[in-house]
DSSP file (Angstrom, degrees, kcal/mol; ACC not computed):
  #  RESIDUE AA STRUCTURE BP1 BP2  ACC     N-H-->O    O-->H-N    N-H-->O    O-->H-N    TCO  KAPPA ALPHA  PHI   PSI    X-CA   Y-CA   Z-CA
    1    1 A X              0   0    0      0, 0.0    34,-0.2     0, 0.0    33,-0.1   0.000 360.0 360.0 360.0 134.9    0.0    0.0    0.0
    2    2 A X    >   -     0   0    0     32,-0.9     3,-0.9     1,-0.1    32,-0.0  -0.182 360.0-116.9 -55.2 157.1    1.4    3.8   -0.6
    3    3 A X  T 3  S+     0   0    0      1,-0.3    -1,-0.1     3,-0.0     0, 0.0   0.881 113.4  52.0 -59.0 -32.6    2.4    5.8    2.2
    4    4 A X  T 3  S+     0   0    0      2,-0.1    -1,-0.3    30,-0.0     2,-0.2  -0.217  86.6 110.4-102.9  36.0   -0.5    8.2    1.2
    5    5 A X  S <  S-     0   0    0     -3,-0.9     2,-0.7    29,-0.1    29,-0.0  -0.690  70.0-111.9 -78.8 141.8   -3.2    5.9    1.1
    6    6 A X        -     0   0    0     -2,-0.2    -2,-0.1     1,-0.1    -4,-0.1  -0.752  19.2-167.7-100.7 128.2   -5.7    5.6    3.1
    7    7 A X  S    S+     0   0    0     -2,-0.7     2,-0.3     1,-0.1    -1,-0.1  -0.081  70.3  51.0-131.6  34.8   -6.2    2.8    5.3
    8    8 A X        -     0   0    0      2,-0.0     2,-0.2    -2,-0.0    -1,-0.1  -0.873  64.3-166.9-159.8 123.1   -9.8    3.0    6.6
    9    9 A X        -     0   0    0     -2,-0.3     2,-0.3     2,-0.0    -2,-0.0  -0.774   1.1-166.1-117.8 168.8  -13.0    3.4    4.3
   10   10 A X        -     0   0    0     -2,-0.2     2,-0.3     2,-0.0    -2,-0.0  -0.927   7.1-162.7-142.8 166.4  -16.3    4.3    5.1
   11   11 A X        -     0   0    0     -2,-0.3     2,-0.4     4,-0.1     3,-0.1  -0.949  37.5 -80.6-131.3 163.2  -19.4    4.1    3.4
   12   12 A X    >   -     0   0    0     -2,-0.3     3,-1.6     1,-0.1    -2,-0.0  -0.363  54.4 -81.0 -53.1 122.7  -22.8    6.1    4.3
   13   13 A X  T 3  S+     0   0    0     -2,-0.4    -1,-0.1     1,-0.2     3,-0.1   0.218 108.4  13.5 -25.5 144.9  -25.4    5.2    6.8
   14   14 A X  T 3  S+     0   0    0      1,-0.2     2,-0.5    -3,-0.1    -1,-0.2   0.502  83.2 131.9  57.3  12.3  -27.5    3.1    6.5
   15   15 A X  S <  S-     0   0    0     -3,-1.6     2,-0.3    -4,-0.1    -1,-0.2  -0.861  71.4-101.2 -93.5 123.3  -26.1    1.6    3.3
   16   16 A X     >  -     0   0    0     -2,-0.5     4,-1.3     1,-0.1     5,-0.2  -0.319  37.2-148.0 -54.9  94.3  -26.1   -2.8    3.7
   17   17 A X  H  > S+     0   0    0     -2,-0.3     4,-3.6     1,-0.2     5,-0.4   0.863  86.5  47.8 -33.2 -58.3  -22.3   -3.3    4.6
   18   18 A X  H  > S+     0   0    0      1,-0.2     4,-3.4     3,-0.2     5,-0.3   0.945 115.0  36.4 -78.5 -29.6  -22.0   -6.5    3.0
   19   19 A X  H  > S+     0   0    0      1,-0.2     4,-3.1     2,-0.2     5,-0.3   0.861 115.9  57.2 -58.2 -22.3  -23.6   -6.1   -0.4
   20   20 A X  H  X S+     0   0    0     -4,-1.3     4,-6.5     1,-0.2    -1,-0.2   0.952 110.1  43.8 -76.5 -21.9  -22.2   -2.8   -0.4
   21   21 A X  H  X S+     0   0    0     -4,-3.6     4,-2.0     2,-0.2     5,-0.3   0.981 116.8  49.3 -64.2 -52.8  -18.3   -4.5    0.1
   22   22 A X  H  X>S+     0   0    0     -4,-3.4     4,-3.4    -5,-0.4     5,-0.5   0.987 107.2  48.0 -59.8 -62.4  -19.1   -7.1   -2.4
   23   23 A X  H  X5S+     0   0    0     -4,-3.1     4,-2.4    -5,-0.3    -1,-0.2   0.946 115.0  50.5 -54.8 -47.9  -20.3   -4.9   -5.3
   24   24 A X  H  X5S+     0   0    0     -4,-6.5     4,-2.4    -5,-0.3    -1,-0.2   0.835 109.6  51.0 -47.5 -40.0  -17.2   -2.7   -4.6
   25   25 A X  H  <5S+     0   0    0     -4,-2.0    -1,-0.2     2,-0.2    -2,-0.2   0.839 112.4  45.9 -30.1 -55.7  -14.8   -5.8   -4.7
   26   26 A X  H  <5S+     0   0    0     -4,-3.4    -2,-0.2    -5,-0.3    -3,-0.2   0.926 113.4  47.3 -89.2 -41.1  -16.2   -7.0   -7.9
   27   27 A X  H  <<S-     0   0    0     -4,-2.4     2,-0.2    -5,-0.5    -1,-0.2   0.978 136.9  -6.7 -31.2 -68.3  -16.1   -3.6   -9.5
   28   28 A X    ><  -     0   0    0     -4,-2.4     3,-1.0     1,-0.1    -1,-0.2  -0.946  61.0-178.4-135.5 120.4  -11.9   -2.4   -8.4
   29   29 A X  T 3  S+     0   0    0     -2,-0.2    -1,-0.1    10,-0.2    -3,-0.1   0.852  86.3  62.2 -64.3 -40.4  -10.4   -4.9   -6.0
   30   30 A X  T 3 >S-     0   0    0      7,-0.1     5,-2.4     9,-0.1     4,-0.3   0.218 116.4-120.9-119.7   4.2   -7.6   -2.8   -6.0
   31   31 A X  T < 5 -     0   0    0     -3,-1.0    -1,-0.1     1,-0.2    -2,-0.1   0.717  67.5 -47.3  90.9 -12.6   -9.8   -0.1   -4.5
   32   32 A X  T   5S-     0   0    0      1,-0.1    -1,-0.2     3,-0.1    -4,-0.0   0.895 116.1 -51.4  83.0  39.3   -9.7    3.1   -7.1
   33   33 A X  T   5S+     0   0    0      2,-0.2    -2,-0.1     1,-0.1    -1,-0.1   0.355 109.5 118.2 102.9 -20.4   -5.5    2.6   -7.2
   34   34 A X  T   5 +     0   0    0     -4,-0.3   -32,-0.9     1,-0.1     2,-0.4   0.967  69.6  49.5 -75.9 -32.6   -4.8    2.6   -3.5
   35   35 A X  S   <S-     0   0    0     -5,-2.4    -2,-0.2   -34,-0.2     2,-0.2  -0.853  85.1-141.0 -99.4 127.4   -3.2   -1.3   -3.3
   36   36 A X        +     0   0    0     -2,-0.4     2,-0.2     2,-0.1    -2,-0.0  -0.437  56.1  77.5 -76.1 157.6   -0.6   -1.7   -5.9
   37   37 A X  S    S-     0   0    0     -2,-0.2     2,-0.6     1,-0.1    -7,-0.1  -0.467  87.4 -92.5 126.3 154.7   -0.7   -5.0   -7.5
   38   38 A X        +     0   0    0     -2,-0.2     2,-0.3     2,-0.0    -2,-0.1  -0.905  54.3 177.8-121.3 121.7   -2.4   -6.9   -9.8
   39   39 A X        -     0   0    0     -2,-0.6     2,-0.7    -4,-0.1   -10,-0.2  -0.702  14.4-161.2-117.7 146.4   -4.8   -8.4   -7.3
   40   40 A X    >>  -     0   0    0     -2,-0.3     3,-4.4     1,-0.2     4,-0.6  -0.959  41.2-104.9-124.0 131.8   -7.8  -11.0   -8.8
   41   41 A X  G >4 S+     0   0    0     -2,-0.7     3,-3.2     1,-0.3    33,-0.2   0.816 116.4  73.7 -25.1 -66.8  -10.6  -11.4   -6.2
   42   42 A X  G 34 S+     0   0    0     29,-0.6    -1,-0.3     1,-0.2    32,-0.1   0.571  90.4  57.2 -35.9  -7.0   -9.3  -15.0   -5.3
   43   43 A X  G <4 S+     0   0    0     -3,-4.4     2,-0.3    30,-0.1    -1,-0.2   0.370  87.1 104.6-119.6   9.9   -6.0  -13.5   -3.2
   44   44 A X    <<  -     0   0    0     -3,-3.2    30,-1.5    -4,-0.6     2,-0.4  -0.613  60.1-157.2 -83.3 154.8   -8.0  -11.8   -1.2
   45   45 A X  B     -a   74   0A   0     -2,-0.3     2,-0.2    28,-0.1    30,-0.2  -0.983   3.0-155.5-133.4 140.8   -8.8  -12.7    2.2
   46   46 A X        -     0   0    0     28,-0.6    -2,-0.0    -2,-0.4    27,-0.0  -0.472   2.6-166.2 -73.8  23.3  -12.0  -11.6    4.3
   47   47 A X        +     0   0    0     -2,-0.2     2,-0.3    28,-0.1    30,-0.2   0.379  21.4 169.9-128.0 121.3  -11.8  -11.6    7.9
   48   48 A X  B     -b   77   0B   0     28,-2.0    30,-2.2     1,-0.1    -1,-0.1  -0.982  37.5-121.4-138.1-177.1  -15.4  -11.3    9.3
   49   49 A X  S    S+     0   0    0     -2,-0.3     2,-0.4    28,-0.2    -1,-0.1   0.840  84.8  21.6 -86.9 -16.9  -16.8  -11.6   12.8
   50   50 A X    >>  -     0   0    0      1,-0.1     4,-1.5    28,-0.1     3,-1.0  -0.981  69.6-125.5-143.9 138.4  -19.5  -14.5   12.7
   51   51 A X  H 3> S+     0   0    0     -2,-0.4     4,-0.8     1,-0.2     5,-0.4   0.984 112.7  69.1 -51.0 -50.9  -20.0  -17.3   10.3
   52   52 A X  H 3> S+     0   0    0      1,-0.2     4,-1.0     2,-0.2    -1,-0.2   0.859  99.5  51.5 -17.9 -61.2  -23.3  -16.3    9.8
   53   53 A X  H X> S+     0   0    0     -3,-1.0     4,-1.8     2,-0.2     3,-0.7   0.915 107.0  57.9 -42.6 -55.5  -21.5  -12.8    7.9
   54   54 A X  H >< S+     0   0    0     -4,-1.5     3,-2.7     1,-0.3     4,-0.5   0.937 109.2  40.2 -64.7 -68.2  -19.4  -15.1    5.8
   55   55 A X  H 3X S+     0   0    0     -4,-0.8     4,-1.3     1,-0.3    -1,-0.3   0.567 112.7  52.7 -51.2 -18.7  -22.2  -16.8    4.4
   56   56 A X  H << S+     0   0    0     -4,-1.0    -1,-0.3    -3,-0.7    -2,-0.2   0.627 109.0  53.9 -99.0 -29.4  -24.2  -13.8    4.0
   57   57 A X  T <X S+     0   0    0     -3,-2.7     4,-0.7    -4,-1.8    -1,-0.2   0.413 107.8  48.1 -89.2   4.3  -21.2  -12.3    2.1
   58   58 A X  H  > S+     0   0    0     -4,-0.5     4,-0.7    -3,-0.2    -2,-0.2   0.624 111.8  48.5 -66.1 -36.5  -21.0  -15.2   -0.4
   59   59 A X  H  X S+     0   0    0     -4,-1.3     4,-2.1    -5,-0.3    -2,-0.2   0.743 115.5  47.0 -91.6 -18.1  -24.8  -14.9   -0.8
   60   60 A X  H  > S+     0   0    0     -5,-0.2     4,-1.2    -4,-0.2    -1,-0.2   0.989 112.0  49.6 -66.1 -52.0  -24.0  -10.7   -1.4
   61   61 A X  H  X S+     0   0    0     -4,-0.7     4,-0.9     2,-0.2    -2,-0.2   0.597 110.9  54.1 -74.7 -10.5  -20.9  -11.6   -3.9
   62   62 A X  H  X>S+     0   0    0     -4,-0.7     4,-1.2     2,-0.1     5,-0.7   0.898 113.9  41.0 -92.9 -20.5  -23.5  -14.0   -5.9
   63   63 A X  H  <5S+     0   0    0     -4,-2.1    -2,-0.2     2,-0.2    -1,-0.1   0.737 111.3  46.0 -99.6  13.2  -25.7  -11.4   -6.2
   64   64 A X  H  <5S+     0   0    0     -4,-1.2    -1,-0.2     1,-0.1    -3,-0.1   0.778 108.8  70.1 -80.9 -27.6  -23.6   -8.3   -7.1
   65   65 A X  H  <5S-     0   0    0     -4,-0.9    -2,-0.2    -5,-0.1    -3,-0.1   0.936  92.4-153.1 -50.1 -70.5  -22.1  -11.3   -9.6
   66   66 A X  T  <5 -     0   0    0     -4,-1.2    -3,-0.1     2,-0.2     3,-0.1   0.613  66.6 -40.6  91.3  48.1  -25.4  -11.0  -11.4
   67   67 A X  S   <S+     0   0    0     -5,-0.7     2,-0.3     1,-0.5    -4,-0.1   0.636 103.9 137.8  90.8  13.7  -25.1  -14.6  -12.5
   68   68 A X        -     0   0    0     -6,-0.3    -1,-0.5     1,-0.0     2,-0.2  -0.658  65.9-103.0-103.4 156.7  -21.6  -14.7  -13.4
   69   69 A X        -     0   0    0     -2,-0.3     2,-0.3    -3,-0.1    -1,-0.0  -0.693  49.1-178.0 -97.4 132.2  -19.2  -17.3  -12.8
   70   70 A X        -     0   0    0     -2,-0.2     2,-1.4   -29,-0.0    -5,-0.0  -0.988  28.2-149.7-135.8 126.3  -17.0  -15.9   -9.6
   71   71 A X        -     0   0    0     -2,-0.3   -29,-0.6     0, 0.0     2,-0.1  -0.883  41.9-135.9 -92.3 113.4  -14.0  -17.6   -7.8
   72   72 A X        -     0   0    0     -2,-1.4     2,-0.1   -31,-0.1   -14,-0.1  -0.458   7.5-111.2 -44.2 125.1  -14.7  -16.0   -4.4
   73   73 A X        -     0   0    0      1,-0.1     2,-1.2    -2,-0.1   -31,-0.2  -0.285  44.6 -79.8 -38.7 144.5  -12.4  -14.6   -2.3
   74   74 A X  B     -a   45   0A   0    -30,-1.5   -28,-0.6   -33,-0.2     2,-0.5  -0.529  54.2-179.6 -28.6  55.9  -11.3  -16.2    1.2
   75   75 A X        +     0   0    0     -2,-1.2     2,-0.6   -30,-0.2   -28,-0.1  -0.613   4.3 169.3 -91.4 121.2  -14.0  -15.3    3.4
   76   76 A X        -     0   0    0     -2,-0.5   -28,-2.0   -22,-0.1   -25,-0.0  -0.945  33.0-126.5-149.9 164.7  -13.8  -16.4    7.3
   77   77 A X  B      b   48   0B   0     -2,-0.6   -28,-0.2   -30,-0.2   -27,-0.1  -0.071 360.0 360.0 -80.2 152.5  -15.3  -15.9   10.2
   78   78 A X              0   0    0    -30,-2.2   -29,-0.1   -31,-0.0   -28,-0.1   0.620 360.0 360.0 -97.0 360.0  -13.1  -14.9   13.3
């Protein structure tokens, strides 16, 4: 990551965290430039707090996929 990157995002209230995280993923992994690399959804890893969330952000990344074949990132619960 650059030094002048910014290393906490936020999104508006009251916007649904995980679809909103998924549909951004699948847009720019890489974040609108701030992580160098060329990073492909699969070498990411998810950290979330309850399994319940990972599943609920698989069922977010199939539908921001819109039907598309997706290797899913490395989601798991802490």
């Amino acid at each position: 990551m650059r030094a002048d990157s910014p290393t906490l995002f936020t999104m508006p209230p009251g916007t649904p965290f995980l679809e909103r995280l998924a549909a951004t993923l699948l847009e720019d992994l890489s974040l609108g430039g701030r992580f160098e690399g060329d990073f492909v959804l699969a070498d990411a890893t998810i950290l979330l707090p309850t399994r319940r969330a990972v599943r609920a952000l698989g069922d977010a990344f199939l539908r921001a996929g819109e039907g598309r074949a997706l290797i899913l990132p490395s989601i798991r619960a802490l």
